[in-house]
C-alpha positions as CSV (number, residue, x, y, z in Angstrom):
1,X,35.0,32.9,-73.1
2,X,33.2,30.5,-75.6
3,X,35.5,27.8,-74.4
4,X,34.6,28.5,-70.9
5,X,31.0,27.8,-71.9
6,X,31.6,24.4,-72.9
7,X,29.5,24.4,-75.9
8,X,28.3,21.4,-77.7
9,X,26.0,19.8,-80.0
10,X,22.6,20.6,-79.2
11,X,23.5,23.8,-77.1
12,X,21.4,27.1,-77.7
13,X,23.3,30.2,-76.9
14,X,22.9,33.1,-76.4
15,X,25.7,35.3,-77.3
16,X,25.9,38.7,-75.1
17,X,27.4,41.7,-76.4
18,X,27.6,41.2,-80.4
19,X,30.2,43.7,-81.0
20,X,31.7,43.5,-84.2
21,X,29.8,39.8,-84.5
22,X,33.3,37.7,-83.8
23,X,32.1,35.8,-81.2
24,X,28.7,35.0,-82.5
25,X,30.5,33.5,-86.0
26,X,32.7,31.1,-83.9
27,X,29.8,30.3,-82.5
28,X,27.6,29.9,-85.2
29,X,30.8,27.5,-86.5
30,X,30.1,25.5,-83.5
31,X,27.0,25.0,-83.5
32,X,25.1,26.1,-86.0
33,X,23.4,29.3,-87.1
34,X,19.6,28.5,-85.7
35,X,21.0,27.8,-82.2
36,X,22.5,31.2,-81.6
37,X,21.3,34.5,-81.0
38,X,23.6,37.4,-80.4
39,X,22.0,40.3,-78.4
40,X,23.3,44.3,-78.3
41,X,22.1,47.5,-76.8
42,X,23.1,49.2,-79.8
43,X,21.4,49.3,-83.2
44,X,24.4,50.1,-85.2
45,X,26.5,47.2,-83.4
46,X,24.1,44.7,-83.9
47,X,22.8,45.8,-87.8
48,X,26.7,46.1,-88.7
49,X,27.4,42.6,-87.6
50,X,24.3,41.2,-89.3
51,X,25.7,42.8,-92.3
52,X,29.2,41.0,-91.7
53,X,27.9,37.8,-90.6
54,X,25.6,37.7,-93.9
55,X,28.8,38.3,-96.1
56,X,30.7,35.2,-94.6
57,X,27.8,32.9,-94.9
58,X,26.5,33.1,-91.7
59,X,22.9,34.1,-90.2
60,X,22.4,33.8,-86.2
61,X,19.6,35.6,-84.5
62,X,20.3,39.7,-83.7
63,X,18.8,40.7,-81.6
64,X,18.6,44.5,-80.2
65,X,17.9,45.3,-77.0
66,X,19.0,45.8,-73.0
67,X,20.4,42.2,-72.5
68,X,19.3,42.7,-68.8
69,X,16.0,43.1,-69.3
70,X,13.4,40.1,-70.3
71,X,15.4,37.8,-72.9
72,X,13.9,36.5,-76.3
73,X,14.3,32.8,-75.3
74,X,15.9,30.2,-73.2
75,X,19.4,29.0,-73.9
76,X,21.5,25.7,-72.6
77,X,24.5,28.8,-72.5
78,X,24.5,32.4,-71.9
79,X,28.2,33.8,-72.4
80,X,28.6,37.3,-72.1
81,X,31.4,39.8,-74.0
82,X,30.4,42.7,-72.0
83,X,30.6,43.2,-68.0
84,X,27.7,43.3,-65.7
85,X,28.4,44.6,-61.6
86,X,26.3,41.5,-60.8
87,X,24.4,38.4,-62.5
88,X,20.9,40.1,-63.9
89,X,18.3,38.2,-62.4
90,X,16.4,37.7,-66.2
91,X,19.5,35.6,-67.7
92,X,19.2,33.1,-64.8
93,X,15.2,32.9,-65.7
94,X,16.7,32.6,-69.3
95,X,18.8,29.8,-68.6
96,X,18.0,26.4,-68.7
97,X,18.2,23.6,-66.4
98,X,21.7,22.6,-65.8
99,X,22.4,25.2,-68.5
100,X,25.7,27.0,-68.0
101,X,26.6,31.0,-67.8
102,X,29.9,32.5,-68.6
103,X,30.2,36.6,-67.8
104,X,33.2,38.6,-66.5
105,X,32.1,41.4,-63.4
106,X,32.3,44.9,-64.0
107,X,35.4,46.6,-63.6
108,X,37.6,44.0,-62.5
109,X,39.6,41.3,-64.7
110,X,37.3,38.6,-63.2
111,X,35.5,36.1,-65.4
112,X,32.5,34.2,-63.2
113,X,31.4,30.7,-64.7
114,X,28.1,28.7,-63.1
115,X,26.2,26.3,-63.8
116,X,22.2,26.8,-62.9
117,X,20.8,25.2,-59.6
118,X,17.7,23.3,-59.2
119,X,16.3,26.6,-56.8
120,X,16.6,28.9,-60.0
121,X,20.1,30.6,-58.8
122,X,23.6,29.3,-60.0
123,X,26.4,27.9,-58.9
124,X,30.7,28.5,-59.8
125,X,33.5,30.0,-59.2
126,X,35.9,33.0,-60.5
127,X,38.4,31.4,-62.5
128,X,41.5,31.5,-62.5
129,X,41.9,33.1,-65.9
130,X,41.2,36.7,-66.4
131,X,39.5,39.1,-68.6
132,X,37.7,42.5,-68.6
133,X,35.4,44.0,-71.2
134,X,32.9,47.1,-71.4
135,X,30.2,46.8,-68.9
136,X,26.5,46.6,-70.2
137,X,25.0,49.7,-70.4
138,X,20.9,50.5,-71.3
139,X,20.8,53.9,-72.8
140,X,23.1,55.8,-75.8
141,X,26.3,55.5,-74.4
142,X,28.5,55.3,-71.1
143,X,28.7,57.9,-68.3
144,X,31.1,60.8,-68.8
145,X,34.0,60.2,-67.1
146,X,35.5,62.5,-63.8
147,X,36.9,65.3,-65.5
148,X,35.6,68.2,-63.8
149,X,36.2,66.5,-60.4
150,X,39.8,65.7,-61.7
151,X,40.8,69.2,-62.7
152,X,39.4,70.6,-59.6
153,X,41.3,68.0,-56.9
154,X,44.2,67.8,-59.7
155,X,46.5,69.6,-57.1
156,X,44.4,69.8,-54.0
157,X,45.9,69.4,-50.4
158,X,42.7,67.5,-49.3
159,X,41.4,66.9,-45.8
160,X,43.1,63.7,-44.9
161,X,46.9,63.6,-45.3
162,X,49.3,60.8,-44.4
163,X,52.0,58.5,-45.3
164,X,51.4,55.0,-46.9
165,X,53.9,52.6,-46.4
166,X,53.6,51.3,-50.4
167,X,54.6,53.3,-53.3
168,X,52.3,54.3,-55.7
169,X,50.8,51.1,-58.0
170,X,48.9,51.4,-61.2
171,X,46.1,50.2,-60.3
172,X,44.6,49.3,-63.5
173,X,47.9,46.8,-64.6
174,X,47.6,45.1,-61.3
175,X,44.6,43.0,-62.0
176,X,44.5,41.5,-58.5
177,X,44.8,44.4,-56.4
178,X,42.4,46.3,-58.5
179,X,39.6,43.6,-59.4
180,X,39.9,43.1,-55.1
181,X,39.1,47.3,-55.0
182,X,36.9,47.2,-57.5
183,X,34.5,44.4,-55.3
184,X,35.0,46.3,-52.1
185,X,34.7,49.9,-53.6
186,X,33.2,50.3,-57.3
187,X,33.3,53.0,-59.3
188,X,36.4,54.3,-58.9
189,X,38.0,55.6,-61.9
190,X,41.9,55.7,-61.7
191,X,44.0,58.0,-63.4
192,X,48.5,57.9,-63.8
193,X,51.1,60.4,-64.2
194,X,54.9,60.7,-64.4
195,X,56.8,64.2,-63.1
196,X,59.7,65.6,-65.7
197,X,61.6,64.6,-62.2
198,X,60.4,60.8,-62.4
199,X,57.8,61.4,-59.2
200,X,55.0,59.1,-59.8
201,X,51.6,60.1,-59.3
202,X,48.2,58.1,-59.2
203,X,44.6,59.8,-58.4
204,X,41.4,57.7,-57.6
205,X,38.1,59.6,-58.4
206,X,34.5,58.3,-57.4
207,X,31.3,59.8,-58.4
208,X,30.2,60.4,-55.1
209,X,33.0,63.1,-54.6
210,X,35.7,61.1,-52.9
211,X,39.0,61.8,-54.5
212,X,42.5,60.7,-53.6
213,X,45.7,61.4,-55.2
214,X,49.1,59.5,-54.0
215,X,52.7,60.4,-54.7
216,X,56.4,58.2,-54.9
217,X,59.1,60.5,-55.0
218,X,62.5,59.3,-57.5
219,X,64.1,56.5,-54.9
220,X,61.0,56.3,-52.2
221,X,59.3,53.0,-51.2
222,X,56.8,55.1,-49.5
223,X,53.8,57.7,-51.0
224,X,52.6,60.5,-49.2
225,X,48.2,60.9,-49.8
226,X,46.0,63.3,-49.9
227,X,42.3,62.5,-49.8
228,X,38.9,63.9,-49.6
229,X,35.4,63.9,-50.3
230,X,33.0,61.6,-47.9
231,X,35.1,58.5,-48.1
232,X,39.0,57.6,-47.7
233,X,39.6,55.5,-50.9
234,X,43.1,54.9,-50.7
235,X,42.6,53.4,-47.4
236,X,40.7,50.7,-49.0
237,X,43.6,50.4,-51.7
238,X,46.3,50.1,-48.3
239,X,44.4,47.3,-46.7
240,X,43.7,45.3,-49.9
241,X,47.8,45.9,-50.3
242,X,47.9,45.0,-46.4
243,X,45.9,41.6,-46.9
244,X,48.2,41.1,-50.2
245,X,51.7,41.2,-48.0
246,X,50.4,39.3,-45.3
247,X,48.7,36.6,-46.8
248,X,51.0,36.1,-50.1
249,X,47.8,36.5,-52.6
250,X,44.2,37.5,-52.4
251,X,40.8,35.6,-52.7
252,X,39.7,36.2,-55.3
253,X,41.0,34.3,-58.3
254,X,39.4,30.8,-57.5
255,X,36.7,32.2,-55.2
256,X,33.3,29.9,-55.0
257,X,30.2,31.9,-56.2
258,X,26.9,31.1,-55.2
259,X,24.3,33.0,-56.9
260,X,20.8,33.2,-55.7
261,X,17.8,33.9,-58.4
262,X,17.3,37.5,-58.0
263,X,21.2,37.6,-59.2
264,X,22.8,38.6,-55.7
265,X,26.1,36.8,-55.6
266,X,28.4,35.8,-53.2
267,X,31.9,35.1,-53.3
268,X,33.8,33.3,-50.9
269,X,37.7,31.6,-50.3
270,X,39.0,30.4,-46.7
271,X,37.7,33.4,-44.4
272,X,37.0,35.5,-47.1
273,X,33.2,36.3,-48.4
274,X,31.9,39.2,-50.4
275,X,28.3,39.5,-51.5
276,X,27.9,41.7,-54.8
C-alpha cells in the first residue's frame, strides 16, 4: 500500500488505520517522523503503537479519532490500512493538490489509487493488485454478525427454490466474483460448510433479512437454492458467475475511477460502470 502511494521526499502522509503502528514506522523510515501522522478510531490502538514506535526510536503524529470525519491537516498522501464502502468526502478536502490517495473498498479485495483533480474530486483506477482489510468503523467496535438470522434460515426451505447451473463457490477465496457481489450487493456476509457425505453448502445472509443457502451434492456440477427474505441474493451471485463465463473475466480489476468531491465514485471498464 505504501508503495502504491509513491512516497517521497517532501511528502506529508497521513497514515490511516495505525494498527499495531507497522505501517506508520516504514513510513516514518521514509520520510521522516514530522511528516507523518498515523490516525485510529481506537484509543488503545493508537496509545499501544505510540508506545511501540517510542521504543524503536521513532515518534510520528497519533492521532485518535473517526478518520472520516474533519482531518488534523493536509497531506501530499493519504494511504489507508482499513476499508471504507466509498472515498469519505473530508480526505479529498484533506488532500493536497496533485496529492495522491491509496485505500482498498469495503468488503472486496479491491485496492483504489487516485490522484486529486483540480475540481476537488480524484481521479484512478482499481489496480490490479489486491487486498482487503477491516473497514473503518466510528463507535466501540464492529456490528454483530448474522447469527440469529443464520440459526433460524440454517435449514429453511425458503420461498424461492430452483436450480443453478454452477456448483456452490466460496465466495470469500474467489476475490473476483466476490469483490464484483460485494459492489452490486453489500453487506452480505457469507458463511461454508462440508456434509460428513462431502455435500457442500454455502449460505449468504444480509441484514435486511434476505438469506440464501446453496447446495452441491458429492459428483454434481449443479446446486439446488433456497432463498428468502425481500431480495434473491444468489441471483445476483449467478449473473456475476453468468458475466464471468461469458466474458472470460470481470471489470473490475483495472476499472477507471472517477471520484467527485463529495466522495461518490464511479467505476467504469468497456460497457461496464458502477457508481458506489
Amino acid at each position: 500500500m505504501l508503495t502504491l502511494g509513491e512516497l517521497w521526499e517532501g511528502h506529508r502522509l497521513l497514515d490511516v488505520g495505525t494498527g499495531t503502528g507497522y505501517s506508520s514506522a516504514l513510513a516514518c523510515a521514509r520520510l521522516g517522523d514530522s511528516a507523518v501522522t498515523t490516525v485510529d478510531v481506537d484509543r488503545y490502538l493508537t496509545e499501544s503503537a505510540a508506545s511501540r514506535l517510542v521504543s524503536i526510536g521513532r515518534r510520528p503524529m497519533v492521532v485518535t479519532q473517526d478518520a472520516t470525519e474533519e482531518l488534523p491537516d493536509e497531506y501530499d498522501r493519504i494511504v489507508s490500512m482499513v476499508s471504507v464502502p466509498r472515498i469519505p468526502a473530508s480526505w479529498l478536502s484533506a488532500l493536497r493538490p496533485g496529492g495522491r490517495l491509496v485505500t482498498t473498498i469495503a468488503e472486496t479485495g479491491l485496492i483504489l489509487t487516485a490522484d486529486k483533480t483540480d475540481d476537488g474530486g480524484a481521479s484512478g483506477r482499481i489496480e490490479w493488485d489486491r487486498a482487503a482489510f477491516m473497514q473503518t468503523r466510528s463507535g466501540a467496535d464492529y456490528p454483530p454478525q448474522l447469527d440469529g438470522l443464520f440459526q433460524k434460515i440454517r435449514d429453511q426451505e425458503g420461498e424461492g427454490f430452483a436450480v443453478s447451473p454452477f456448483p456452490v463457490l466460496d465466495v470469500m477465496q474467489a476475490w473476483e466474483v466476490w469483490s464484483a457481489l460485494t459492489l452490486h450487493a453489500p453487506g452480505i456476509e457469507h458463511r461454508t460448510g462440508v456434509d460428513d457425505d462431502g455435500t457442500r453448502t454455502s449460505w449468504m445472509l444480509h441484514l435486511d433479512g434476505s438469506w440464501a443457502r446453496a447446495e452441491t451434492m458429492p459428483g454434481a456440477r449443479t446446486s439446488t437454492v433456497h432463498q428468502g427474505g425481500p431480495r434473491r441474493l444468489y441471483d445476483v451471485l449467478d449473473q456475476i458467475r453468468w458475466y464471468w463465463v461469458e466474458n472470460g473475466e470481470l471489470p473490475v480489476y483495472g476499472a477507471r475511477a472517477a471520484i467527485a468531491p463529495d466522495g461518490t465514485t464511479t467505476l467504469s471498464r468497456g460497457g461496464w460502470t458502477l457508481t458506489l
